[in-house]
N, C-alpha and C positions, 0 to 999 in steps of 0.2 A: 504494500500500500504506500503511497505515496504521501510526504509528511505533506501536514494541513500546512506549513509556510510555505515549503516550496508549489506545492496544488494553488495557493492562493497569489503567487505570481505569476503562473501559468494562466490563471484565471482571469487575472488583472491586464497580461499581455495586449496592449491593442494591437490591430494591424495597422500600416500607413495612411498618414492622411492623405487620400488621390485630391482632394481640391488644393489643398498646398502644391502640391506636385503638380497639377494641371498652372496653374496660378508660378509658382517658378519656373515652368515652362514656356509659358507667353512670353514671362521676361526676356528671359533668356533668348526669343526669336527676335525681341527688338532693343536690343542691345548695338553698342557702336561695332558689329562686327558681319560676316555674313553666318547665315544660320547652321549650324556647325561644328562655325571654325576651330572653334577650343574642345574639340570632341572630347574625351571621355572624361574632364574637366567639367563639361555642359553636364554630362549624367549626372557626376558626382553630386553635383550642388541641385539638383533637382529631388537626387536619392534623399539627400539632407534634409529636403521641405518635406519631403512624406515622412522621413523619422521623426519631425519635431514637432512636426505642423507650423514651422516659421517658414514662413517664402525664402524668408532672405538669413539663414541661417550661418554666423562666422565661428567655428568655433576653435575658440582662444585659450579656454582652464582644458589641456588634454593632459592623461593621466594613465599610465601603462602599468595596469597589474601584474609583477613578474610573482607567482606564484611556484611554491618549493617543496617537492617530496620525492622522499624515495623509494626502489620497488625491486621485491625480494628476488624477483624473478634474473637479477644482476647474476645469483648466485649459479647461470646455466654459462655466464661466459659472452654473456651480449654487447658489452660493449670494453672500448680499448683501456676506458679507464678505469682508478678505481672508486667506490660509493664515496668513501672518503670525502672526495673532490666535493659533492654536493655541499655538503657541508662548508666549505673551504669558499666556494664560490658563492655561496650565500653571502658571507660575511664580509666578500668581495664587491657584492652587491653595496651592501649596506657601506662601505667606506668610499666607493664611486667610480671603484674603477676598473669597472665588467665592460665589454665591449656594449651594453646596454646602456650603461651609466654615460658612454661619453655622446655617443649618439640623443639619448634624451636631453641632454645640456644642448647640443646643437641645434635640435630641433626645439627645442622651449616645453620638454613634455617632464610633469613629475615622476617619478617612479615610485611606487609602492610597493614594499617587497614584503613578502609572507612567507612564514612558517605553516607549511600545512602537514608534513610529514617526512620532517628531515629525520637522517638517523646519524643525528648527533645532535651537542648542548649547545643552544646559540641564545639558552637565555640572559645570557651578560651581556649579549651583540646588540647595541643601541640601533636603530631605524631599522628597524622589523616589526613586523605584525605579526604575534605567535599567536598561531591558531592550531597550532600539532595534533592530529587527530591519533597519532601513532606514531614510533618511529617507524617510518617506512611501510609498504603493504606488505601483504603474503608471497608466495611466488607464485604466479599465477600459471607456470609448468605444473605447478601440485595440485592446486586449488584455487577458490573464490580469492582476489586479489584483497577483498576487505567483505565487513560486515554489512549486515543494510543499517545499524544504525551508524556508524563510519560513514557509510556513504551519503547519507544526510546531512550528520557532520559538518562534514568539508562541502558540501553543494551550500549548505545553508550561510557557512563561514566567507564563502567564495560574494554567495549573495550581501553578506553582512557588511565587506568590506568598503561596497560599491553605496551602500544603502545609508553609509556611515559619515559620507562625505559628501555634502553640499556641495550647491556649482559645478558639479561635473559636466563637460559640455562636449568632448568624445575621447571617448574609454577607450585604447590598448591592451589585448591580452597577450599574457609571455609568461616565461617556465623554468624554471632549472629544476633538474634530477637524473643522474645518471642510469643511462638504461632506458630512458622513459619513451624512445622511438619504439619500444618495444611493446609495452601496451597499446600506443599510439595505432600502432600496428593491425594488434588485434584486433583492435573497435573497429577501423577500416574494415578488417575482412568479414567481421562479423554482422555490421549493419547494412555492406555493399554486397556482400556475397561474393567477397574475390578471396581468390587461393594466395597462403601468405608470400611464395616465391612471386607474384604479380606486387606484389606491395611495399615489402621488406627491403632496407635499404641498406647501405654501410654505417648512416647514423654519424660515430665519433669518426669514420674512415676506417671501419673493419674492412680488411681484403676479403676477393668475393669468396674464398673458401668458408670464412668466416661470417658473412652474409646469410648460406646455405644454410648454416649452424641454427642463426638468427629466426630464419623462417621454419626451419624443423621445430623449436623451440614453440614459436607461435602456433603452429599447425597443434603439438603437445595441449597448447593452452588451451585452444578453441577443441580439441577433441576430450578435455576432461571435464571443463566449464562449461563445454553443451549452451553458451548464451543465446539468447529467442533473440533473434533479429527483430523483430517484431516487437519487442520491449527495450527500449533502450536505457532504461534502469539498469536490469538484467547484464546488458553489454556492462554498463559504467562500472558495477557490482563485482561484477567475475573477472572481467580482464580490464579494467582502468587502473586510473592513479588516485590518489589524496588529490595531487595538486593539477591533474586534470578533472576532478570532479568539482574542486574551488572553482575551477576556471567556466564552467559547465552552469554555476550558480551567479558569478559577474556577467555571465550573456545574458542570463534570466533578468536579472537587475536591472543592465541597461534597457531591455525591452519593455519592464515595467516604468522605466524611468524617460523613455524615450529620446536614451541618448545611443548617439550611434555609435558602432562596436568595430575596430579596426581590430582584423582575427588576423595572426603572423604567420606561421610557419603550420609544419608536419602537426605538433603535438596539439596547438591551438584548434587546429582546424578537427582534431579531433573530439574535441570538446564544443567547436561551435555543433560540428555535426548531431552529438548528444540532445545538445538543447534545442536543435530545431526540430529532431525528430520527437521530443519531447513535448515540445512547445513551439509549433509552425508559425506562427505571430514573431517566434524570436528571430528568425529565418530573416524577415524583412529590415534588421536593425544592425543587420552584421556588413562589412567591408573585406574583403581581401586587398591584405597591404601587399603580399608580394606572391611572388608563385619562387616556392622555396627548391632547392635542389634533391630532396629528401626525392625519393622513389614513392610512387603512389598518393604524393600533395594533388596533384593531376584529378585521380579518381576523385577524393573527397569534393574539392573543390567545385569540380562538374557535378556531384551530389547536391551539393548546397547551393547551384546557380551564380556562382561568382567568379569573377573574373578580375585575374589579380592591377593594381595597378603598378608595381615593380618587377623586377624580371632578372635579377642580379646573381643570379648562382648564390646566393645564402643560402647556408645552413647551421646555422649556429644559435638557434632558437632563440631563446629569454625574451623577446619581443623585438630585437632589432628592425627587422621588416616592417612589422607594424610602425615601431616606430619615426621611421625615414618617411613613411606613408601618409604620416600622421600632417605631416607639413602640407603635403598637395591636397589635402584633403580642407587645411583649413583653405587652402589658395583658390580653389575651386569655390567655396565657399564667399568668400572674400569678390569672387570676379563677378558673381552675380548680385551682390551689394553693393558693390564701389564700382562699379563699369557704367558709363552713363549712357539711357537709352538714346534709339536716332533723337528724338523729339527733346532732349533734355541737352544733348549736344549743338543741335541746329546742324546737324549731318542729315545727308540727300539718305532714303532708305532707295535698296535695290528696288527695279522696276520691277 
């Protein structure tokens, strides 16, 4: 059964407003330009008017949830590094100087970093938001990756985060935890119906012998956990993370809040996938920042009808992408507020 908070933001979910969106559409054809010309800049800022219901939406407070857990399932040999590093780079987070941290300084974006299920002590580590549902999950080669109330937990914490702070005006989601391409994985195969060798990637840069390994692992996961494609609880449940199911409760949020949801990489996008199939209203509030180099971002993404707006061989998760996206996003934004129409210019409009 699904908790009455999370039920009650699914609930709450609107879908877009089509009169804003019609309405920042007009603009935008009589603008000082021909109709067009700033292509998928024009989408951008019209997607903006249906998520807010403002025609002329800038948004300037952005804010990237890099959310943090770890997951047992390390212990089959999935990735190059080792757990340890989560933890390491948590606190790396927290002092500013994650390939996350300098890119959000660049683009003007804050960063919020959570504890959702690190496996180790970071409660001495200042600029954290400790929400630890566990150290780390189960190994989901063995069993359910966590509990259903775990899994509420962290969807609710994830939601708590976004619901905690005012002025939010567009949300970034991002990740650390070693391994975590690996659940990532699963959720893909499990809610698309793809075979894990289609999907499964190198992740930290495993060589393909070690790939192989990867997707045998997963195939393990998906044949002991049995998840209903059909339930994406069930998915989050058996083969997810802590701090993809956080992230799974900040998409909830934003769509309850109606603010728009700039989704990064491999693991994000497994998590937007969760809450759209959850909640199809969330679906309409999410962005693709980048199309990541991960193996099987492709699938997900064509899942969830988005279409990335970077294209940079990233893969380095934490929210990077999202990040750098976050700029053209307010810019787009920005062109259909500050651009002056023909009639506002004294510009001839085309015949």
């Amino acid at each position: 059964m699904v908790s009455r908070r999370v039920q009650d933001a699914i609930t709450r979910a609107a879908g877009r407003d089509a009169d804003a969106e019609t309405a920042a559409r007009a603009r935008q054809d009589v603008l000082t330009k021909p109709q067009g010309a700033l292509g998928r800049l024009e989408e951008i800022s019209i997607a903006l008017a249906g998520m807010t219901g403002h025609v002329c939406y800038v948004p300037r407070k952005k804010t990237v949830f890099a959310l943090a857990g770890d997951h047992g399932v390390v212990a089959e040999g999935v990735s190059l590094f080792p757990q340890a590093v989560t933890v390491q780079m948590v606190a790396n987070f927290a002092r500013g100087g994650a390939g996350l941290n300098v890119l959000a300084r660049h683009c003007g974006v804050d960063v919020v970093v959570a504890d959702l299920g690190v496996a180790g002590d970071l409660s001495g580590c200042a600029g954290i938001e400790h929400c630890k549902i566990a150290p780390g999950t189960a190994n989901i080669a063995l069993g359910p990756a966590m509990s259903e109330d775990q899994m509420w937990q962290a969807v609710e914490a994830g939601m708590a985060l976004v619901e905690s702070r005012p002025g939010l005006e567009l949300i970034a989601t991002g990740e650390m935890g070693i391994g975590n391409t690996t659940p990532a994985t699963a959720i893909a195969c499990a809610l698309l119906r793809r075979e894990p060798e289609d999907i499964a990637g190198p992740g930290t840069g495993l060589p393909p012998e070690r790939v192989r390994e990867k997707a045998a692992v997963v195939r393990r996961a998906l044949d002991v956990n049995r998840p209903d494609a059909a339930n994406p609880w069930d998915v989050l449940r058996k083969v997810g993370g802590f701090e993809i199911a956080g992230l799974v409760g900040v998409v909830l949020a934003s769509a309850v809040r109606r603010i728009p949801c700039v989704v990064d990489g491999f693991i994000s996008a497994s998590a937007a996938l969760i809450a759209a199939r959850a909640c199809p209203n969330a679906q309409g509030y999410l962005i693709a920042g980048h199309r990541s180099a991960d193996r099987g971002h492709d699938a997900m993404l064509d899942a969830l009808g988005l279409r990335p707006i970077l294209d940079l061989d990233l893969r380095l998760g934490e929210g990077t992408g999202a990040v750098l996206a976050m700029s053209i996003v307010e810019a787009a934004g920005k062109i259909l507020a500050e651009m002056a129409t023909f009639a506002e210019a004294g510009v001839s409009e085309a015949d």
